[in-house]
N, C-alpha and C positions, 0 to 999 in steps of 0.2 A: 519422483522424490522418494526418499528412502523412507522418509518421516513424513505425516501428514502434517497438512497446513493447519499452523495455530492463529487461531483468530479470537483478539480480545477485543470484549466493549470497553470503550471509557466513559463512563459520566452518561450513558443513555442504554437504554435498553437493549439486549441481543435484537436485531431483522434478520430471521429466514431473508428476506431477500436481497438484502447487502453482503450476507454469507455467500452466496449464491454469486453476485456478484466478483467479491474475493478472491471466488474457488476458480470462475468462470477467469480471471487475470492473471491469477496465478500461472495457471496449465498455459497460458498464451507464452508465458514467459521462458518454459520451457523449451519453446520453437529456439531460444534465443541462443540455451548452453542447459543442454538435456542433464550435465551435472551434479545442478541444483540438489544439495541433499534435504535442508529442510528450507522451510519459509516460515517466517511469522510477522503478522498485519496486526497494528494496533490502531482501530479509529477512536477516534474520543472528540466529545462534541463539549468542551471544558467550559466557554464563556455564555453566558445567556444573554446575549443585547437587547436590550428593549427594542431598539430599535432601528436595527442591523440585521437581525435576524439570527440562527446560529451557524456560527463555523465549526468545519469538523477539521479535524487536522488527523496524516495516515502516516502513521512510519511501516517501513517493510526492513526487514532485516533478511536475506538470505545470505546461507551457506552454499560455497561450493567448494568442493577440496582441490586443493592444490591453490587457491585464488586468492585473494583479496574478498574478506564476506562484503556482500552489499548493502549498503544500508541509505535508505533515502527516510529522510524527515522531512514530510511537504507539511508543512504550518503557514499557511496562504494568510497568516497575518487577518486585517479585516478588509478582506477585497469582499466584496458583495459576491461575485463569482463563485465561491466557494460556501456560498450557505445552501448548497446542495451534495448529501455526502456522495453521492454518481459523480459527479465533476471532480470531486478532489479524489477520490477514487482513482480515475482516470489519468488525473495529473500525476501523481503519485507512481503509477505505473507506469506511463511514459517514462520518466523521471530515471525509474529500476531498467526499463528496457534500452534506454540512452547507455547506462552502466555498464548492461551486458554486451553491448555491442563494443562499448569501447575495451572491455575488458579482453574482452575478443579477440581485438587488434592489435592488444599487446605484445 
């Protein structure tokens, strides 16, 4: 990528280790269309359920030139599934690598 990966928190505090993970999905996604110029991941953990637990919800915004940018908003709603930010992490990134592939095909 031309531009480093931007990573914001919403409504919870920065983790080194969700960074980490991120950065770690990002570069995978590169396997996918090495054109990628920049990325940016926003998680934000918005609602507090008593008792639900919290959901995180990730949008990824990538540029590629010449392309259509990519943009996935995974907001898993209140599935219980998702009161882990690794899982919606993940979902999220499937979601952007689905994108790439079909962009691909184009």
């Amino acid at each position: 990528m031309k531009q480093p990966l931007e990573i914001v928190f919403e409504d919870f505090a920065p983790s080194d280790a969700i960074s980490a993970r991120l950065r770690e999905e990002t570069q995978k996604l590169q396997q996918f269309n090495a054109r990628i110029s920049s990325a940016r991941v926003i998680i934000a953990k918005p609602h507090q359920h008593q008792h639900k637990g919290n959901n995180y919800h990730v949008r990824i915004h990538l540029k590629v030139p010449g392309a259509k940018d990519i943009i996935v908003n995974h907001d898993p709603g209140d599935k219980h599934t998702h009161d882990d930010a690794y899982i919606t992490i993940r979902d999220a990134f499937r979601a952007a690598r689905r994108q790439l592939k079909d962009q691909k095909r184009s």
